[in-house]
N, C-alpha and C positions, 0 to 999 in steps of 0.2 A: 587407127585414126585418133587424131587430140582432138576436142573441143576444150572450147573456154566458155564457161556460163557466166557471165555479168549477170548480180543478185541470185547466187546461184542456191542459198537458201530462206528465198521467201517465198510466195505463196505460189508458183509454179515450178522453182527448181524443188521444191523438197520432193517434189515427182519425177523432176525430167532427171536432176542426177542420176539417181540409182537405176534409173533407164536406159542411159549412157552405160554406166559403170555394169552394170549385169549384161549387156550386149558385147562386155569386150571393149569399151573405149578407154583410152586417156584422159581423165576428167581433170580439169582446173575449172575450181566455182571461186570466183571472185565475190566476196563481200566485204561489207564494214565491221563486219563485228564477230564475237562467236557464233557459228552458226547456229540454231536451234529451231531444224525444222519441226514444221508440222506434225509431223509422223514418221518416226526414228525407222532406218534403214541401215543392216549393216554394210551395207555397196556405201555406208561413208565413210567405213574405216579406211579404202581403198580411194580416197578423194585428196585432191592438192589442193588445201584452201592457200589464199589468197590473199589480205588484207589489202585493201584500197578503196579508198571513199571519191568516187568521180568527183563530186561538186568540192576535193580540196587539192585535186591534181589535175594538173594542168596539162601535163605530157598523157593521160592517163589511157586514150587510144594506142600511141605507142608503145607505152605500155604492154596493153595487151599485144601486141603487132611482135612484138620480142618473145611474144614468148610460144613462137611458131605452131600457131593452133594450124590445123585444116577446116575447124569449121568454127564458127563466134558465132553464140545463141546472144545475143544483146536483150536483156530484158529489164533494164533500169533505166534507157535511154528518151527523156523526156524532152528535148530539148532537141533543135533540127541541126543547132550549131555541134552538137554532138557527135548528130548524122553526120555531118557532114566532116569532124575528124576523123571522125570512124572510117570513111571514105577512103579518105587521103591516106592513114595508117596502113592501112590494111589492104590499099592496090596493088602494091608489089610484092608483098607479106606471102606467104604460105600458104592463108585461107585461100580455100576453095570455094567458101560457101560463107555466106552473112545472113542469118535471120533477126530480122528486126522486129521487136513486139511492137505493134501497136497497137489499136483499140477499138471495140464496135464502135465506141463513142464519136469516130472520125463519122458514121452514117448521117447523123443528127434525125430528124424527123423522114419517114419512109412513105411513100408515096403510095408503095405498091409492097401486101406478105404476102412471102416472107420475101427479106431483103437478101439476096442474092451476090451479093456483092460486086454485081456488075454496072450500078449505076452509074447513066451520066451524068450527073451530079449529085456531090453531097454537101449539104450545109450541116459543117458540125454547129452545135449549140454555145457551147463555150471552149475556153483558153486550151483547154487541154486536148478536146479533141480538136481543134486547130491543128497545133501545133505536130499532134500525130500523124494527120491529113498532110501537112506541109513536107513531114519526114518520109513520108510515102510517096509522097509525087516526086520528091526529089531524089530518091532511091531508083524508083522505078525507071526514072528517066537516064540515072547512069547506068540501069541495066540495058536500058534502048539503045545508047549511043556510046558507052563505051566497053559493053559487055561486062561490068561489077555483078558478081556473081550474089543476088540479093532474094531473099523471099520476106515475105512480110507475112505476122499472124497476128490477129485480131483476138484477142481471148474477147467472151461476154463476162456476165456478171460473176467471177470467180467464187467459188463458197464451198463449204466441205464444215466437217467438224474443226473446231477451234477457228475457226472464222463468224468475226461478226457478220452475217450476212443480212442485204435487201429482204425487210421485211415487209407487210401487206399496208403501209403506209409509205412505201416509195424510199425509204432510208434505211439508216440504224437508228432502230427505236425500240425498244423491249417493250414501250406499254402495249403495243396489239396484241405480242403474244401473251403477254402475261394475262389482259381483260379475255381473251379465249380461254385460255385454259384455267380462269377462273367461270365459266362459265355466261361472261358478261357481255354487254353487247360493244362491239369493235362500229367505231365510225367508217366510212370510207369516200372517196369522193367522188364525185358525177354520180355513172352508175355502176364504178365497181369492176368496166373493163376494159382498164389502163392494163399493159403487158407485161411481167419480168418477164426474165430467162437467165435463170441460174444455172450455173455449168460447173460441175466438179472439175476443182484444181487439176488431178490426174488425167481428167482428158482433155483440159489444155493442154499440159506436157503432152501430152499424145499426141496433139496436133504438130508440136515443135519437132518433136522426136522422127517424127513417118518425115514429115520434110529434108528433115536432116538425112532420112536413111532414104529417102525416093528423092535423090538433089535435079536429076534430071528433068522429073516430071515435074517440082516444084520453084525449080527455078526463073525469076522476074513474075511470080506468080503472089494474088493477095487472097487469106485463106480466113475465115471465120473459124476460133476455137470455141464452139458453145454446142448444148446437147440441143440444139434440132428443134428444141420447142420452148412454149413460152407458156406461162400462166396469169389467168386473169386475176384480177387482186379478189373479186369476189370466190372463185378458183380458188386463190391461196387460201381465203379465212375458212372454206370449206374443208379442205386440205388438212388445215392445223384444227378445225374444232372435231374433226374424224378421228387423230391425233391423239388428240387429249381426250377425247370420250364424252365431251359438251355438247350440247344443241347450239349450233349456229346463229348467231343473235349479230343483223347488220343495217346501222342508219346509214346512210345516204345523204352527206353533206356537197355544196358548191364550194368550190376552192376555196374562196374568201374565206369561208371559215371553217373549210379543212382547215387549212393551213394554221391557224389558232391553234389547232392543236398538239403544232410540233413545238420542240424545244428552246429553237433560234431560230437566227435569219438563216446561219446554213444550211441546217437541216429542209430548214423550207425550199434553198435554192436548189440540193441535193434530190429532194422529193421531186420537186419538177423534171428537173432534167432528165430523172428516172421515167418521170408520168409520161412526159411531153413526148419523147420519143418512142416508148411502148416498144421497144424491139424485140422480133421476129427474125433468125436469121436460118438462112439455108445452111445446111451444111452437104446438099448435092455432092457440087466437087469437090471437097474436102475427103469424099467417100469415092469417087470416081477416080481422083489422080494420088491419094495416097492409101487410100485402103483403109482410111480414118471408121472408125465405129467406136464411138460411147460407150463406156462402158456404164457408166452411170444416167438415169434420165432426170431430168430438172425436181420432178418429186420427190424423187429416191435421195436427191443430196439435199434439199429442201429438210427430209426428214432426219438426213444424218448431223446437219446442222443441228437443226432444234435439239434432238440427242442428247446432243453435246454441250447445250445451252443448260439443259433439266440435269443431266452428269456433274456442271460443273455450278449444280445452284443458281443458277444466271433465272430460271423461271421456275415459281414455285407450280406444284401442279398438285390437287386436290386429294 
């Protein structure tokens, strides 16, 4: 079998490649640049990189269409006008199989945890999870009515070592962890239990990967890639001050002036979008129709994060 990974070393191909590649596949990772994953694999020396920058090629779906894949993992496709080349490319083309990334982000606020991924409706929050939502509906509907062979995955909050990841203030922001593991008191807001859900890079790729290798059972099917659970932010400062070996020290601010204490506007717009939705997702049938099981659980990469943060001087620790 070929696959073709679009973004095929950023923060889930540096997993899903050498997954491919150690199973026995034909790998082409399309990127912009030299690759330089995450965490060196030698299943790269055995890879056909690629050079192609979507946003400066116009043909760039046909592109890949040429280059007679059986399955297109899509995971830089931000845009519906994309989807929908991609479509077009790829219906008479070779692929078998088209998995499209998209995003919990399409969820927006949940009604009911954990979110399940069977809602009848979802209001995403902003632009981006729009637009993912838009790319979905309209996938899913050429798999209804014209049988385009499509699965969608949802990665959550991606994080692992050398990733900045969602910290206990809703963003990227080093001062929380830094005031923990100086033993200081960390603010937080309301009371502390707004939700993440951090999911190791590699079992996203996991998730893409079991789709790809179970096409029957995952095919016009929409699949949440994240570990299963979620933590409270008062959760997380406990988490990180266990960590660092501090006593736990946590005020309790109202948004108004939480928010004072981020950096910018965006960090504050980032923080929200994070807070306001708190997500919780199921990954049930992700474990019933591919065999899906975490390898990693939201703590365990929480701590290989930070890790890697104190590894690479990013937090001084006592």
């Amino acid at each position: 079998m070929k696959v073709v990974v679009t973004g095929g070393a950023g923060h889930i191909g540096t997993y899903l490649v050498p997954m491919f590649v150690n199973a026995g596949w034909d790998v082409v990772s399309i990127t912009r640049r030299e690759p330089r994953p995450y965490e060196w694999d030698p299943a790269w020396n055995r890879v056909e990189t690629v050079f192609m920058d979507r946003s400066t090629e116009s043909d760039f779906a046909c592109k890949v269409a040429a280059m007679d894949p059986d399955v297109v993992v899509d995971l830089i496709n931000f845009d519906i006008s994309e989807s929908k080349k991609m479509v077009e490319a790829l219906r008479d083309s070779t692929c078998t199989h088209y998995l499209y990334c998209g995003s919990i982000w399409e969820h927006g606020r949940a009604m009911m945890l954990p979110s399940n991924g069977e809602a009848l409706s979802r209001e995403p929050m902003c632009a981006y999870g729009k637009d993912k939502l838009a790319s979905e509906n309209y996938l899913l509907d050429e798999w209804r009515h014209t049988g385009f062979p499509v699965t969608v995955v949802m990665p959550g909050q991606i994080s692992g070592p050398g990733w900045d990841i969602i910290g206990p203030w809703g963003t990227i922001n080093m001062k929380p962890f830094q005031k923990i593991a100086s033993g200081e008191c960390v603010e937080l807001p309301n009371f502390g239990m707004e939700t993440l859900h951090h999911v190791h890079g590699s079992d996203v790729a996991q998730v893409f990967f079991r789709a790809a290798t179970h096409r029957e059972a995952a095919l016009g099917q929409t699949f949440h890639a994240t570990s299963g659970t979620a933590i409270t932010l008062y959760g997380y400062v406990k988490l990180l001050a266990d960590f660092f070996g501090t006593d736990p020290q946590i005020k309790y601010l109202g948004w108004d002036e939480f928010k004072g204490l981020l950096d910018s506007e965006e960090q504050v717009e980032h923080a929200f979008l994070h807070l306001a939705r708190s997500g919780y997702y199921s990954i049930d049938k992700e474990r019933d129709l591919l065999g899906y099981q975490p390898k990693f659980t939201n703590v365990e990469t929480i701590k290989l994060a930070v890790q890697s943060y104190v590894d690479r001087g990013l937090i001084t620790v006592k």
